[in-house]
C-alpha positions in Angstrom: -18.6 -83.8 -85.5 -18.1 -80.6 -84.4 -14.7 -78.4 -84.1 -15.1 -75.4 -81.4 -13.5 -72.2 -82.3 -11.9 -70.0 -79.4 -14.8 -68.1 -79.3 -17.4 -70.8 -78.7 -15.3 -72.5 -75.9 -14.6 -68.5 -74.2 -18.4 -67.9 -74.7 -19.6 -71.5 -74.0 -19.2 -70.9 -70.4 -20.9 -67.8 -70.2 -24.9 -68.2 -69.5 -27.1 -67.0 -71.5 -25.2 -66.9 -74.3 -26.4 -68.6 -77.9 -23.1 -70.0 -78.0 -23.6 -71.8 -74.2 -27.2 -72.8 -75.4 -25.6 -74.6 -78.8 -23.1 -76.4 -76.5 -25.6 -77.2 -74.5 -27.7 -78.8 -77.1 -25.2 -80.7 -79.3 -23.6 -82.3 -76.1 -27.4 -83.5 -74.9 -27.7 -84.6 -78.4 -24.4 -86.4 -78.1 -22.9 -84.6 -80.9 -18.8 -85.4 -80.5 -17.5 -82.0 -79.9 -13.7 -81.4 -80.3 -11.4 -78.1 -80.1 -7.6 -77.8 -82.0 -5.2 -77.6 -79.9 -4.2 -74.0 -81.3 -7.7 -73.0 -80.2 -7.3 -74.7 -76.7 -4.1 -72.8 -76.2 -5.5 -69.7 -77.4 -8.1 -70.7 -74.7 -6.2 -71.6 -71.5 -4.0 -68.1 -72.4 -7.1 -66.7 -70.5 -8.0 -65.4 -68.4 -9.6 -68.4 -67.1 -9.9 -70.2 -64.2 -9.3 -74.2 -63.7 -12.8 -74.4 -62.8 -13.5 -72.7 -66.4 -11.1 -75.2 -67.8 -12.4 -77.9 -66.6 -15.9 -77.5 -67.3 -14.6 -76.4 -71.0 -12.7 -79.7 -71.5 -15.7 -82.0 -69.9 -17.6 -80.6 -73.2 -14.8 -82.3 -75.8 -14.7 -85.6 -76.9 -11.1 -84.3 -77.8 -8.6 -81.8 -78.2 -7.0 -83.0 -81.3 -3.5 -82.3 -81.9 -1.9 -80.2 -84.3 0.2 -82.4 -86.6 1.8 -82.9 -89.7 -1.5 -83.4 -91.3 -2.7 -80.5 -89.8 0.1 -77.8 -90.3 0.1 -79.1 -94.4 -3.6 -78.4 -94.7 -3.1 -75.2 -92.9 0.0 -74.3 -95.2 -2.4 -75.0 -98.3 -4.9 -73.0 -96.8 -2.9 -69.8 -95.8 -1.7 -69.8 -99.3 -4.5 -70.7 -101.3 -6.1 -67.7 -99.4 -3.9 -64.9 -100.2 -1.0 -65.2 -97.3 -2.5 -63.2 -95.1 -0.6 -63.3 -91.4 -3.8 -61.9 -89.7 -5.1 -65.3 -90.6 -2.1 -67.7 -89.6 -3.7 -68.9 -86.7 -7.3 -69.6 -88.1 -5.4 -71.5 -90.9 -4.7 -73.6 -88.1 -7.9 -73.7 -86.8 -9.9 -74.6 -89.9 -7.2 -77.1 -91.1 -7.8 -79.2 -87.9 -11.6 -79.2 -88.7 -11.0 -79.9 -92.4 -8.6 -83.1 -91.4 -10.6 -84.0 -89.2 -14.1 -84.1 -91.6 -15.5 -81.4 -89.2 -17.8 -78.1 -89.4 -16.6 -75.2 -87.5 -18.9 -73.6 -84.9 -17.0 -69.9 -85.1 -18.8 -66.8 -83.5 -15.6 -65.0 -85.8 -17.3 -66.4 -89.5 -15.8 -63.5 -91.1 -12.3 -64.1 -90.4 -13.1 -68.1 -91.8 -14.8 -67.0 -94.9 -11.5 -67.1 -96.8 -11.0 -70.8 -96.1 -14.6 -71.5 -97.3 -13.8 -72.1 -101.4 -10.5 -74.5 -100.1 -12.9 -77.1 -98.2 -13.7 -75.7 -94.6 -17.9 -76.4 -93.7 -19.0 -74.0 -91.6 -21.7 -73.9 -89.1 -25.2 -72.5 -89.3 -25.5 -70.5 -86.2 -29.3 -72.3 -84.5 -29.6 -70.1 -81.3 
């Protein structure tokens, strides 16, 4: 399973990109592709069109929710690495994939790196 950054569902829809060639591939290959739903709002803020939206979504097996489980493993995270409010958001992010026993395509790995040591897998770039 694989949990979709912002980044990778903006860039996804933009040809020629390695990040539209990966979606490509892992859907072909049947890989279950899911977004959190913080990413998927940080995604429909746009711009985007509903064409956009709808060829996004037609990639996910889901847009997983962001729960109780979720916002605890993101609280651990955020403190765990060092509190830092530029990261609030990502905490979100990763804590989804972590809960959810998926890596995390990012095109941002720098701003992940943090939640590497506290159990986030992230993905090896292939394109």
């Amino acid at each position: 399973m694989i949990c979709l950054d912002t980044n990778y569902l903006i860039s996804g829809l933009v040809a020629g990109t390695s990040e539209a060639a990966e979606l490509s591939g892992w859907y072909q290959e049947g890989e279950q592709l899911i977004a959190p739903m913080p990413a998927w709002y940080e995604f429909v803020c746009g711009p985007v069109t509903e064409d956009q939206e709808e060829t996004a979504r037609a990639f996910l097996t889901s847009i997983v929710p962001f729960g109780e489980k979720e916002a605890s493993e993101a609280a651990r995270l955020f403190n765990a690495s060092g509190r830092n409010r530029k990261y609030s958001v990502d905490a979100m992010i990763a804590a989804t994939a972590i809960v959810a026993k998926a890596s995390l395509a990012t095109s941002n790995r720098k701003d992940f790196l943090p939640f590497v040591p506290h159990g986030l897998v992230l993905l090896e770039s292939t394109a």
